[in-house]
ZAZA-483263 format. One record per residue (C-alpha): residue number from 1; residue in one letter; x, y, z. Coordinates in pm, whole numbers. Layout:
<nodes>
resi NUM, resn a, px X, py Y, pz Z $
...
</nodes>
This chain:
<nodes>
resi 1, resn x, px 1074, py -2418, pz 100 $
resi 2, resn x, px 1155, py -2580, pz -228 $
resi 3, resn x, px 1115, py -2412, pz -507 $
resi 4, resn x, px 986, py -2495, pz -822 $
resi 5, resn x, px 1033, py -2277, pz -1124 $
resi 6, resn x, px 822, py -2177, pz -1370 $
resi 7, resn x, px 854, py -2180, pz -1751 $
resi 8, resn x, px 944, py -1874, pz -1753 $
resi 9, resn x, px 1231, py -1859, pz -1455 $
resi 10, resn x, px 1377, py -2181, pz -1660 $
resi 11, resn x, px 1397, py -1947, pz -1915 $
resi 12, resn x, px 1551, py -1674, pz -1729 $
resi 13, resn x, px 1792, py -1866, pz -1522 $
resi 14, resn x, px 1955, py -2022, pz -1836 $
resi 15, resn x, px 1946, py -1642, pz -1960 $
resi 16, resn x, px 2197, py -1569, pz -1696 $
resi 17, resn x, px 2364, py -1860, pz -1728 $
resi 18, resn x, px 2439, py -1850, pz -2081 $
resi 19, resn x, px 2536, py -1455, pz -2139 $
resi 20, resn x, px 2816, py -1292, pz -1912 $
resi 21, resn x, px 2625, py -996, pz -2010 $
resi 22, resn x, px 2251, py -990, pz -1914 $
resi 23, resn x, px 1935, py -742, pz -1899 $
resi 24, resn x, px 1592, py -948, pz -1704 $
resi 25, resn x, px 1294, py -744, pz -1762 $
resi 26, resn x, px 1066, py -897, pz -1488 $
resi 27, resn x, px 838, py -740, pz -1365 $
resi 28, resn x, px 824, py -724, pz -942 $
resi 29, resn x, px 606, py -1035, pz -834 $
resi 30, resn x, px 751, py -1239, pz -1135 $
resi 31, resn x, px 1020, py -1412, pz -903 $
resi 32, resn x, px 1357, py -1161, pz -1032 $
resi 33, resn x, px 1531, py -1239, pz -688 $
resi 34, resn x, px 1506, py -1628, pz -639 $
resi 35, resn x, px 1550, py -1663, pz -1008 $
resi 36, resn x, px 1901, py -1462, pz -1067 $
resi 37, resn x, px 1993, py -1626, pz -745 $
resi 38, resn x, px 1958, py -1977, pz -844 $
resi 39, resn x, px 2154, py -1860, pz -1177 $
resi 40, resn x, px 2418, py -1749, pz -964 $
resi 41, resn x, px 2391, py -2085, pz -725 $
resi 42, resn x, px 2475, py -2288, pz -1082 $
resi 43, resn x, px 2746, py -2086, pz -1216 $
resi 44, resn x, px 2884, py -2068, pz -859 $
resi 45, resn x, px 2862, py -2473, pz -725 $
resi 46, resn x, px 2792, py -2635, pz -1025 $
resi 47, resn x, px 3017, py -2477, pz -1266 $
resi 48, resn x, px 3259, py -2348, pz -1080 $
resi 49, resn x, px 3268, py -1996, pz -1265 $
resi 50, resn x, px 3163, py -1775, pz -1002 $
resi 51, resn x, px 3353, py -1714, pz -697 $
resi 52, resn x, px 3264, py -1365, pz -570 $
resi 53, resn x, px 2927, py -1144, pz -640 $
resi 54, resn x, px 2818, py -804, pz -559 $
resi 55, resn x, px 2459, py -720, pz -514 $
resi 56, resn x, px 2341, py -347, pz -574 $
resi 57, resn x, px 2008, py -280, pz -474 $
resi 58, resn x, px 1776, py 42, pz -316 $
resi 59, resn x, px 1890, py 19, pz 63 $
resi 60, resn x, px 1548, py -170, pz 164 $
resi 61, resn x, px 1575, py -431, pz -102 $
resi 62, resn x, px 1921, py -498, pz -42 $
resi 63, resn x, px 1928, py -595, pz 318 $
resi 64, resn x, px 1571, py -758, pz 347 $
resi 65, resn x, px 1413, py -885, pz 49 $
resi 66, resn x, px 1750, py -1017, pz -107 $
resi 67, resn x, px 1865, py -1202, pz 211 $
resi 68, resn x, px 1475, py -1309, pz 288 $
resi 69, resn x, px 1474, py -1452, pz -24 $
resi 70, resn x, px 1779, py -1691, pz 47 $
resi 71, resn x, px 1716, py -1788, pz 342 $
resi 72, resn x, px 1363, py -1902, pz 228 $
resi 73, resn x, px 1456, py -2166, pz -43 $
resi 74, resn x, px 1586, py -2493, pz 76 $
resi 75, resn x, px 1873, py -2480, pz -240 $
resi 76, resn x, px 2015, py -2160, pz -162 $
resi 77, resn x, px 2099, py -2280, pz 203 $
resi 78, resn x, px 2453, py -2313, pz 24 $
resi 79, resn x, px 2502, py -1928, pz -16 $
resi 80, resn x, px 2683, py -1729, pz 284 $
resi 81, resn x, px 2662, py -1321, pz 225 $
resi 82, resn x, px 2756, py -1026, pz 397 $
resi 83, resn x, px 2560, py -709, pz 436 $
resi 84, resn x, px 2800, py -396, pz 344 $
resi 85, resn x, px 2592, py -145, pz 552 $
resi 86, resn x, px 2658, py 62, pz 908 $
resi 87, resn x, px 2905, py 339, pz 962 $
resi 88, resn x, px 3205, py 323, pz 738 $
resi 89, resn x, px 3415, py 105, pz 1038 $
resi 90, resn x, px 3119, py -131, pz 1038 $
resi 91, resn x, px 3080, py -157, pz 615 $
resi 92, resn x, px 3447, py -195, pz 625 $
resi 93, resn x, px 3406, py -495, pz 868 $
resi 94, resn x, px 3152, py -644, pz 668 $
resi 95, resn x, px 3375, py -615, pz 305 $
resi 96, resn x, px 3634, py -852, pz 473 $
resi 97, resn x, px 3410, py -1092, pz 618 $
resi 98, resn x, px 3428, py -1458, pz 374 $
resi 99, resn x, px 3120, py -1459, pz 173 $
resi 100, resn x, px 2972, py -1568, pz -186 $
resi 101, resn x, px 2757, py -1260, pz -183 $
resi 102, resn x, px 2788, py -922, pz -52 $
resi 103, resn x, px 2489, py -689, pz -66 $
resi 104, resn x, px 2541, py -332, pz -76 $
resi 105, resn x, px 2242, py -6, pz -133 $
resi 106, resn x, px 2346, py 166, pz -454 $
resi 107, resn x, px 2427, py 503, pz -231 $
resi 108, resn x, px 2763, py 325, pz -71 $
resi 109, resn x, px 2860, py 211, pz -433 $
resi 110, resn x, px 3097, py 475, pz -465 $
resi 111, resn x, px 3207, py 470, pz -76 $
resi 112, resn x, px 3286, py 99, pz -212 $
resi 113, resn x, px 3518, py 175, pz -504 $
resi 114, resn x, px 3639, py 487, pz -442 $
resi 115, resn x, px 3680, py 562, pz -63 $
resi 116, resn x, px 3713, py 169, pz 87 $
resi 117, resn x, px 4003, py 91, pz -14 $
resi 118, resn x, px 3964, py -261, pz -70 $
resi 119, resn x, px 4035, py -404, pz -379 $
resi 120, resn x, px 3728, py -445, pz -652 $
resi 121, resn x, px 3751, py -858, pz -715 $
resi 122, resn x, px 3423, py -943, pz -762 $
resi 123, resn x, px 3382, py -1153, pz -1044 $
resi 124, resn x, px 2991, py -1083, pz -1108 $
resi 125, resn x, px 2750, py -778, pz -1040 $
resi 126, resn x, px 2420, py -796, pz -1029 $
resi 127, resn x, px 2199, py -423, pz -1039 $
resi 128, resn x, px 1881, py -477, pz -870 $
resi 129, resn x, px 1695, py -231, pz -1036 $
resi 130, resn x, px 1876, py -120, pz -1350 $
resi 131, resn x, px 1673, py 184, pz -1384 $
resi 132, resn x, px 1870, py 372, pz -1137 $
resi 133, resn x, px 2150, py 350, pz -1371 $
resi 134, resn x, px 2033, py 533, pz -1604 $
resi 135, resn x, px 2166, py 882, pz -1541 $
resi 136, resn x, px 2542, py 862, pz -1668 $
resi 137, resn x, px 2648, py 1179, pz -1486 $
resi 138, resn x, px 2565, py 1002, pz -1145 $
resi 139, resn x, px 2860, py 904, pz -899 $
resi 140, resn x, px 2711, py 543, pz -854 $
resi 141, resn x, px 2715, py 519, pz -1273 $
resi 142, resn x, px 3121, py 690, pz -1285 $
resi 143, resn x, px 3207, py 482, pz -985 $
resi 144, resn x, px 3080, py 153, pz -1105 $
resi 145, resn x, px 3205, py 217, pz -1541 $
resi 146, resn x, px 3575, py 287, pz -1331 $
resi 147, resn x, px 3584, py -91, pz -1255 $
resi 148, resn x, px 3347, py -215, pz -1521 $
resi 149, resn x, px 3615, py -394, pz -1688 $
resi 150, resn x, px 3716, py -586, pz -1395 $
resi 151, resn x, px 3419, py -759, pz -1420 $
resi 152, resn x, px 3336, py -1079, pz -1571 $
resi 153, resn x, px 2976, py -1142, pz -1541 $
resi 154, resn x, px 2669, py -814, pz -1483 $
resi 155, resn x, px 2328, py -889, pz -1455 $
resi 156, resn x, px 2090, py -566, pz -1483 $
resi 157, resn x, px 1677, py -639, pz -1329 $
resi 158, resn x, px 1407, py -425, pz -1378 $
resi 159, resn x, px 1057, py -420, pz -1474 $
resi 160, resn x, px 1014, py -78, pz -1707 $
resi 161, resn x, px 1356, py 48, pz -1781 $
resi 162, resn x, px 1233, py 303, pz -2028 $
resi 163, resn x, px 965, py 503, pz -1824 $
resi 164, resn x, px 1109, py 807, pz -1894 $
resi 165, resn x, px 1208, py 724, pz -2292 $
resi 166, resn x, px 1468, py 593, pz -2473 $
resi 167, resn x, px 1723, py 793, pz -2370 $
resi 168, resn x, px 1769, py 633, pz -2058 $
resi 169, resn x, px 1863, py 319, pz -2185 $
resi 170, resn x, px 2207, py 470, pz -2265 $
resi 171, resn x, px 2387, py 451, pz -1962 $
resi 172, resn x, px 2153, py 189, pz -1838 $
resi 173, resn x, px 2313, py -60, pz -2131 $
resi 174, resn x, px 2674, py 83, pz -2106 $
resi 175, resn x, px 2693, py 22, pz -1760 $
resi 176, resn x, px 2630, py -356, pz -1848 $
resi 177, resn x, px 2803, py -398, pz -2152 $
resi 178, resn x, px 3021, py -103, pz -2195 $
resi 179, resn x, px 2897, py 88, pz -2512 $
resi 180, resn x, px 2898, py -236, pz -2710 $
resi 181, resn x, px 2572, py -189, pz -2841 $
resi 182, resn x, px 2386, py 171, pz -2818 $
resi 183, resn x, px 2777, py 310, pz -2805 $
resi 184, resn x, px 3031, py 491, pz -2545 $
resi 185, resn x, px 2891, py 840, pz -2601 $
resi 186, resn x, px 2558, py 1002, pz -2490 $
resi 187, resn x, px 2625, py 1238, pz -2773 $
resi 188, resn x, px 2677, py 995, pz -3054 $
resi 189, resn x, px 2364, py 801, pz -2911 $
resi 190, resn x, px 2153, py 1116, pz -2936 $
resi 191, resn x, px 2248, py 1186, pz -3292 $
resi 192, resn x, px 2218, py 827, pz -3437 $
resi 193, resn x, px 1826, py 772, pz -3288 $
resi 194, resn x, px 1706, py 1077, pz -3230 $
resi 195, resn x, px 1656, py 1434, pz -3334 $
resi 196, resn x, px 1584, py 1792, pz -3132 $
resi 197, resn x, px 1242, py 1854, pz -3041 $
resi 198, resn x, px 1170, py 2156, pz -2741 $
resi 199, resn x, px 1484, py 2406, pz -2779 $
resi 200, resn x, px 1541, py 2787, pz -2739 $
resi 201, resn x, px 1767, py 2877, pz -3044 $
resi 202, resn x, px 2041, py 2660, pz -3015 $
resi 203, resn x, px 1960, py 2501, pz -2648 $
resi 204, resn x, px 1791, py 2197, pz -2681 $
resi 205, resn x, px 1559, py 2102, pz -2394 $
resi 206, resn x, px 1458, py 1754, pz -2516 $
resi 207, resn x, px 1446, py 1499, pz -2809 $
resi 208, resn x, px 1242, py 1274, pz -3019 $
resi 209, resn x, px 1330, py 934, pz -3089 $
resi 210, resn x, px 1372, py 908, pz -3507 $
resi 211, resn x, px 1177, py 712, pz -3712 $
resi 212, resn x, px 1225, py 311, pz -3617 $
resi 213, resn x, px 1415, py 432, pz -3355 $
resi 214, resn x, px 1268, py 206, pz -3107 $
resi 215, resn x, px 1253, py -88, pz -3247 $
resi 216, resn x, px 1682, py -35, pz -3399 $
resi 217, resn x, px 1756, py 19, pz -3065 $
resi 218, resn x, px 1570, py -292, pz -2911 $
resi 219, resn x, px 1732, py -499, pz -3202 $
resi 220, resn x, px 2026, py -386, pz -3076 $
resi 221, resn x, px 2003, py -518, pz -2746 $
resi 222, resn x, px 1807, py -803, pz -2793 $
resi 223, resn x, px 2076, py -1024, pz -2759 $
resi 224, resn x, px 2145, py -958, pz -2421 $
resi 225, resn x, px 1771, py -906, pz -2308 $
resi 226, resn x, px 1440, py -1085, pz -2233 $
resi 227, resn x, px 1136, py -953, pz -2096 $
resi 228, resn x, px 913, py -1125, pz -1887 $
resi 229, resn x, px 577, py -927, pz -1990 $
resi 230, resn x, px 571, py -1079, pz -2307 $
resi 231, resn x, px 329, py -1382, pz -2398 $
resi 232, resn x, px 622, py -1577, pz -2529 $
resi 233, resn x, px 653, py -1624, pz -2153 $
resi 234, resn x, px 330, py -1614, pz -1984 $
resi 235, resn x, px -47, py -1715, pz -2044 $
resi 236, resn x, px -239, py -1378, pz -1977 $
resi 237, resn x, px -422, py -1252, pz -1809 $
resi 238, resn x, px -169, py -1447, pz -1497 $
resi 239, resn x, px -239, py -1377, pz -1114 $
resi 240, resn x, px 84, py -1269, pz -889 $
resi 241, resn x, px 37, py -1267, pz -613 $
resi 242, resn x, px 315, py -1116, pz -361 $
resi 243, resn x, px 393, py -1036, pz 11 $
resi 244, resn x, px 630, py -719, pz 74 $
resi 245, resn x, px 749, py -797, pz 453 $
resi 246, resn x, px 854, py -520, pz 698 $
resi 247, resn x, px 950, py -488, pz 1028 $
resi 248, resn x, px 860, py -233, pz 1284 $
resi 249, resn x, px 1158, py -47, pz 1459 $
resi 250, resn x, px 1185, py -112, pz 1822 $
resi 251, resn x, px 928, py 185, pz 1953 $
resi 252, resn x, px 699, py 126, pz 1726 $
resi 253, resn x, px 728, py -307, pz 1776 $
resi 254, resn x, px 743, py -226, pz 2149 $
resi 255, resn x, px 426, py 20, pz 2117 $
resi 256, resn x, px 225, py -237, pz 1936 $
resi 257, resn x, px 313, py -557, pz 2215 $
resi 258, resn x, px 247, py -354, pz 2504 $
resi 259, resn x, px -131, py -279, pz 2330 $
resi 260, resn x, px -182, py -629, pz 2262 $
resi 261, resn x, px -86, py -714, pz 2584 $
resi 262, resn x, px -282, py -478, pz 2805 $
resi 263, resn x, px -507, py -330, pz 2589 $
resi 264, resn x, px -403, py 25, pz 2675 $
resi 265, resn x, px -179, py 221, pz 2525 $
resi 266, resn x, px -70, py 567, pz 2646 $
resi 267, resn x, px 20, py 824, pz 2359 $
resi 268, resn x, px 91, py 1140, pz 2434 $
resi 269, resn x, px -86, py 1129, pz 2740 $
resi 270, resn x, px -430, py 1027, pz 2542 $
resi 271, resn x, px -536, py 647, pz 2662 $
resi 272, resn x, px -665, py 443, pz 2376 $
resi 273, resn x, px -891, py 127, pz 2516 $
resi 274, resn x, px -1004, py -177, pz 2319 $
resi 275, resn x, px -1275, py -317, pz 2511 $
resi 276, resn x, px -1325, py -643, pz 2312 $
resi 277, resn x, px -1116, py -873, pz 2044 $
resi 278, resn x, px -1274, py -701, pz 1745 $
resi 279, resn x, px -1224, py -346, pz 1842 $
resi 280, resn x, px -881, py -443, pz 1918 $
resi 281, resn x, px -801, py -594, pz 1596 $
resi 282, resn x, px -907, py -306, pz 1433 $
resi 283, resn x, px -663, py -86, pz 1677 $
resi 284, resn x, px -399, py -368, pz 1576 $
resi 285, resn x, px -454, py -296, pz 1232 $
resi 286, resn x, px -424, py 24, pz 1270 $
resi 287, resn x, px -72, py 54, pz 1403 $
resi 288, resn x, px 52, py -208, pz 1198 $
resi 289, resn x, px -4, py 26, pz 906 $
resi 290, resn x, px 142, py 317, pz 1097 $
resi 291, resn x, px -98, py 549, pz 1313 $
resi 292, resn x, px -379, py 489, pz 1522 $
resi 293, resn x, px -675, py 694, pz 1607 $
resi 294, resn x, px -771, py 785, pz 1987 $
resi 295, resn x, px -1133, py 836, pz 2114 $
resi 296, resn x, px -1134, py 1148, pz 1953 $
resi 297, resn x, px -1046, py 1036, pz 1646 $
resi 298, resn x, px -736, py 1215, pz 1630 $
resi 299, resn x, px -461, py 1001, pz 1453 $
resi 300, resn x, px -86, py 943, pz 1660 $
resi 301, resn x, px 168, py 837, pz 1408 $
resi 302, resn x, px 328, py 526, pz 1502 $
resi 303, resn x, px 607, py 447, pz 1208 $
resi 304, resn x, px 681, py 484, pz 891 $
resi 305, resn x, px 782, py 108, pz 736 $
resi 306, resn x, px 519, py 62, pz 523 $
resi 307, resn x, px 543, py 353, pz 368 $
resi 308, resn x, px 909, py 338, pz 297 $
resi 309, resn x, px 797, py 4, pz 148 $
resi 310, resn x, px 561, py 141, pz -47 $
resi 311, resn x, px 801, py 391, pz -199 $
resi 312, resn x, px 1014, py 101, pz -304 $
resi 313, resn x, px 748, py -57, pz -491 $
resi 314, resn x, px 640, py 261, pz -658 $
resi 315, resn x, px 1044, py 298, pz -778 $
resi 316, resn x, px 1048, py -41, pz -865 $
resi 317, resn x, px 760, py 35, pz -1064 $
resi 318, resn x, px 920, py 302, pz -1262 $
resi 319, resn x, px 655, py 520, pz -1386 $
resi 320, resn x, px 415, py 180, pz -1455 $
resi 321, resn x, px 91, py 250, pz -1300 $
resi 322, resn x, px 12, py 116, pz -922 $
resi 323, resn x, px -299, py 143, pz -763 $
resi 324, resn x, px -269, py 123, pz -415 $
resi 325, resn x, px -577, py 6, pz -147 $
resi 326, resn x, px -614, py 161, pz 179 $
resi 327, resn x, px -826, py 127, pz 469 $
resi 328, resn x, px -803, py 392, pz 722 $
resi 329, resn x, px -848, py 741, pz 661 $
resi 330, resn x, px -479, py 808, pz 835 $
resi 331, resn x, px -341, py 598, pz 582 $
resi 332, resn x, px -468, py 776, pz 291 $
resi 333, resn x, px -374, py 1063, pz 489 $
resi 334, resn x, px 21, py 951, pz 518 $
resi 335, resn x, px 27, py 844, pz 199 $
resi 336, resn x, px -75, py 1168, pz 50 $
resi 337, resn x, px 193, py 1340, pz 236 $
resi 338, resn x, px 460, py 1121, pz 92 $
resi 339, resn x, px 351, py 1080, pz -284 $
resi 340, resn x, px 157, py 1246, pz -545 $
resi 341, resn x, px -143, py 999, pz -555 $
resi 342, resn x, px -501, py 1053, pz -711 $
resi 343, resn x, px -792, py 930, pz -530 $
resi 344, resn x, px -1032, py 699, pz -745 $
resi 345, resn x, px -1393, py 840, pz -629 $
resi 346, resn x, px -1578, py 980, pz -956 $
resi 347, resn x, px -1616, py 884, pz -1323 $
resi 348, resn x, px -1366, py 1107, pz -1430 $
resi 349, resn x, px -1139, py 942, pz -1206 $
resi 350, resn x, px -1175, py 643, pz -1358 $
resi 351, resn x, px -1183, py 734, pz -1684 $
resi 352, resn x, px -832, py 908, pz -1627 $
resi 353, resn x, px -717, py 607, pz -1520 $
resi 354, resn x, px -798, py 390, pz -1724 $
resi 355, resn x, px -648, py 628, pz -1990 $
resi 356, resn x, px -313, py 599, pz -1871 $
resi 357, resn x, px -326, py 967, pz -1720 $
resi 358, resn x, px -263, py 849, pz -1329 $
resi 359, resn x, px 72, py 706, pz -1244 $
resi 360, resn x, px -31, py 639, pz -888 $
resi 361, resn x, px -414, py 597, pz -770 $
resi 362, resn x, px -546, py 505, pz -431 $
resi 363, resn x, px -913, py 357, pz -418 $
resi 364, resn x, px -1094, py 227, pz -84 $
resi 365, resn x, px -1167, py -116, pz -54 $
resi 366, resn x, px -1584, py -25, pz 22 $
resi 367, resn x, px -1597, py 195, pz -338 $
resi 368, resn x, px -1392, py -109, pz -544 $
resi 369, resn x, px -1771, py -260, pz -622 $
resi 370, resn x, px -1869, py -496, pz -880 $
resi 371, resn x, px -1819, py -348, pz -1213 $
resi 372, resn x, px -1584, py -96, pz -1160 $
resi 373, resn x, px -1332, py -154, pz -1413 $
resi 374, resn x, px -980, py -62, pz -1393 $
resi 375, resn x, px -814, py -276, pz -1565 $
resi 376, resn x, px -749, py -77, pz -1891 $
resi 377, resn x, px -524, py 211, pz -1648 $
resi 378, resn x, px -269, py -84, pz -1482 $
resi 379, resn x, px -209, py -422, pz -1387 $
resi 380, resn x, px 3, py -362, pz -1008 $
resi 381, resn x, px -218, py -338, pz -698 $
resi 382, resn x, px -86, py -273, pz -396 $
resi 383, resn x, px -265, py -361, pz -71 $
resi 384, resn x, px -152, py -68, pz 237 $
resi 385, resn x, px -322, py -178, pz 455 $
resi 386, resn x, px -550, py -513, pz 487 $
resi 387, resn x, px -887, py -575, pz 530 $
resi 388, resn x, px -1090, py -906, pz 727 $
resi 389, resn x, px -1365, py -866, pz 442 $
resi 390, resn x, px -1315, py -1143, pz 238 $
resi 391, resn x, px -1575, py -967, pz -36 $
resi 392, resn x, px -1411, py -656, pz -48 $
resi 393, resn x, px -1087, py -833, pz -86 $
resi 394, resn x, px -1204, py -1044, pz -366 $
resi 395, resn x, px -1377, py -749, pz -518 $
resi 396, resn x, px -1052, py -499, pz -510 $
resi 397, resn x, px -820, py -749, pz -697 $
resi 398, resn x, px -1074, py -828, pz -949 $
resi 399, resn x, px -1089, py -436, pz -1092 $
resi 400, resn x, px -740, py -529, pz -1237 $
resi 401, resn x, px -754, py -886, pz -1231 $
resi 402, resn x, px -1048, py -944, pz -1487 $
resi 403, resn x, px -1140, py -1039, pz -1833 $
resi 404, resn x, px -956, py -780, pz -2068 $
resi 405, resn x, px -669, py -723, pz -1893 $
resi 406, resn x, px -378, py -691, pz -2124 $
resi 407, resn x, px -64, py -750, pz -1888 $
resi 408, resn x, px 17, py -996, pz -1605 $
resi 409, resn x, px -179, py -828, pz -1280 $
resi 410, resn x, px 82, py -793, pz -955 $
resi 411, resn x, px -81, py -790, pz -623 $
resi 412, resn x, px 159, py -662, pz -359 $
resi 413, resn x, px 63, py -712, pz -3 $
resi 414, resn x, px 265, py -509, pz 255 $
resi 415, resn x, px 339, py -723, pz 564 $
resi 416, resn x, px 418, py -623, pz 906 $
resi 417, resn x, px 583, py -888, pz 1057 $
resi 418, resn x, px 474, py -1012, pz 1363 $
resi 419, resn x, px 159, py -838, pz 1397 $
resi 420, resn x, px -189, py -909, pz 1275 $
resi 421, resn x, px -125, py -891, pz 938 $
resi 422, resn x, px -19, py -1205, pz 931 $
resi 423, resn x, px -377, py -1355, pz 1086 $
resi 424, resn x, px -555, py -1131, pz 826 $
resi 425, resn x, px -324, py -1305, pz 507 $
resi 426, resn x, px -371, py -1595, pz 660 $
resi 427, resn x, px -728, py -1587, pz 670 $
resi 428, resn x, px -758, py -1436, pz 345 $
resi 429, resn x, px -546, py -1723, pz 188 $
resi 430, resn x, px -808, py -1970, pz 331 $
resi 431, resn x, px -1078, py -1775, pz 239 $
resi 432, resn x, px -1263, py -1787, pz 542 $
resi 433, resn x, px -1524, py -1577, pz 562 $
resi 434, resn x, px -1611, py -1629, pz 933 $
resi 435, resn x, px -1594, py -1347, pz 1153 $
resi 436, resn x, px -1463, py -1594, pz 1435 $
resi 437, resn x, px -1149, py -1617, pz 1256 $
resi 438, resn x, px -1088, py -1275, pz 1380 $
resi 439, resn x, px -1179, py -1304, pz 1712 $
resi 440, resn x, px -976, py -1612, pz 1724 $
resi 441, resn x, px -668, py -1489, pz 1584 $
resi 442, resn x, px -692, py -1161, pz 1846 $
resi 443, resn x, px -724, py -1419, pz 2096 $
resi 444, resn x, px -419, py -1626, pz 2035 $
resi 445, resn x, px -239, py -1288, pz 1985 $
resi 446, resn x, px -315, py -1218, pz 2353 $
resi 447, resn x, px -246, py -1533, pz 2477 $
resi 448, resn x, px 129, py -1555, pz 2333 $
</nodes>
């Protein structure tokens, strides 16, 4: 696929290019990946001043969305990487294999530079997700300021590195440039922008930013940093729209073929039977996003992908709002064992939300009705699980994506490869609002 920046990515990429030292706050949808990659395709085979880059990214991002992503765009095909992952034999394996990139999950960091080893001579870092840098007592922060100077080139993404306040943009900023700018000492940082607020005599709990606080400390770093939520760089409200693949393990995969295939599928000694295309699609669904229900409508658990990708997205988000859309009642279910989520059902609910007071909401596709407005509480949807109805589709995206909203709106779609997810996207993308497109896509699905 070729690609073909926007404005903005220009913008970005010559960012990169142009400071050894480099903060990108853009947001997840906005194109981070492809765009610090071509930066580092130019520096490496056009200028000649890259030879050797490290990737550090959360485990799920490092080893499928950053090598997706370059073996999707016709001018990466150049780039040859090296996943550092496995048992310590197998990472080691990987560190000496020839590559322009190597990709490694921020948890082996300090396996890399302490344990390995293998000498540190990469001559650029990038920090997929900068935000996890931010506590400076961590071993992947020590580990990776112990060879900071060896460095020539860092590159820190994320979309909200500040969720938590300004004090996490200490370590966050020294990690990339050292204590340059916001200085080498948490304790010299605290006392120059801000003062003691909750504290028990002389132990301080927390602290207050000063007065201009904010905006000394963004001057400070400005030099180094763009954001990508600004209207310098896009015409708002803008539509993202994104697809988060992910790929069933192999019981779960093989589960899901042999259903398709002979539309029975023995769990636990219960038979589930789909008797037509339509109920099967719905069955298909159903496992694709993790469970399935039997005639009793008791739900077997199936895998757990898409929720794993789903807690990427909500630590990508970093304390940013997300509103996520289920479909199935064992998916609100599952997700409500794994995160602290508020259903949207009641005015209250949405007046919370759109109030800032939910960090992570889940709404049903049937109750997202014309009029409902959401787009005050957030501007990141994320779709669970997908849905044939082209209507309720349409309907969903539009309570964030809709006259008002402030902020670029994200729509994250998580994929299961090789399933019927991909007929439903598909469909949706035409916007084809036949029901045949269903049966037909079931059909073809059988017929493989």
């Amino acid at each position: 696929m070729q690609f073909k920046a926007h404005e903005y990515q220009k913008f970005a990429i010559n960012h990169i290019k142009q400071n050894k030292v480099a903060a990108l706050l853009l947001e997840m949808g906005l194109g981070k990946t492809v765009t610090t990659l071509t930066a580092i395709h130019d520096l490496m085979f056009e200028e000649g001043t890259v030879k050797k880059v490290l990737i550090i990214a959360p485990l799920r991002v490092a080893f499928h969305t950053w090598p997706e992503e370059i073996g999707k765009w016709e001018h990466l095909a150049d780039f040859t990487y090296s996943a550092i992952q496995g048992t310590p034999k197998q990472r080691m394996a990987t560190l000496m294999k020839d590559a322009d990139l190597y990709l490694i999950n921020r948890e082996n960091l300090d396996w890399l530079i302490r344990k390995s080893g293998m000498p540190f001579d990469f001559d650029m870092v990038v920090i997929d997700e900068l935000s996890s840098f931010k506590n400076y007592k961590a071993k992947r922060f020590t580990s990776l300021m112990s060879v900071r100077h060896k460095v020539n080139r860092i590159v820190g993404l994320t979309g909200t590195p500040s969720s938590n306040g300004l004090m996490d943009l200490f370590a966050e900023f020294k990690v990339l440039d050292m204590g340059e700018r916001l200085g080498y000492y948490i304790s010299c940082y605290r006392d120059k922008y801000f003062l003691p607020d909750k504290r028990n005599g002389m132990q301080i709990y927390s602290w207050k930013p000063r007065e201009d606080a904010e905006q000394q400390i963004y001057d400070k770093i400005s030099d180094i940093t763009i954001s990508m939520k600004s209207v310098d760089f896009l015409d708002m409200p803008e539509l993202i729209m994104n697809e988060v693949p992910v790929w069933l393990e192999a019981g779960g995969k093989l589960k899901y073929d042999e259903f398709k295939a002979d539309l029975v599928l023995q769990l636990k000694n219960t038979e589930i039977d789909a008797a037509n295309a339509a109920v099967l699609s719905n069955k298909l669904l159903q496992m694709a996003n993790g469970a399935i229900y039997d005639e009793f409508n008791i739900s077997h658990h199936i895998h757990d992908q898409k929720l794993d990708a789903l807690e990427d997205l909500i630590e990508g988000a970093n304390g940013k709002p997300i509103l996520i859309a289920y479909w199935f009642q064992h998916d609100l279910d599952r997700i409500k064992n794994r995160f602290k989520v508020r259903q949207i059902k009641t005015c209250e609910d949405i007046d919370d939300w759109n109030k800032g007071n939910i960090p992570i909401a889940v709404i049903h596709p049937a109750s997202a009705g014309h009029g409902l407005n959401l787009q005050a509480g957030g501007s990141t949807l994320v779709w669970f699980g997908l849905t044939w109805s082209l209507e309720l589709y349409q309907q969903t995206n539009a309570r964030l994506w809709r006259q008002g909203q402030k902020e670029t709106v994200v729509i994250h779609h998580i994929i299961a490869k090789n399933t019927i997810d991909e007929d439903v996207m598909m469909v949706l993308k035409l916007k084809n609002k036949t029901q045949s497109c269903l049966i037909d896509a079931v059909k073809a699905r059988l017929e493989e």
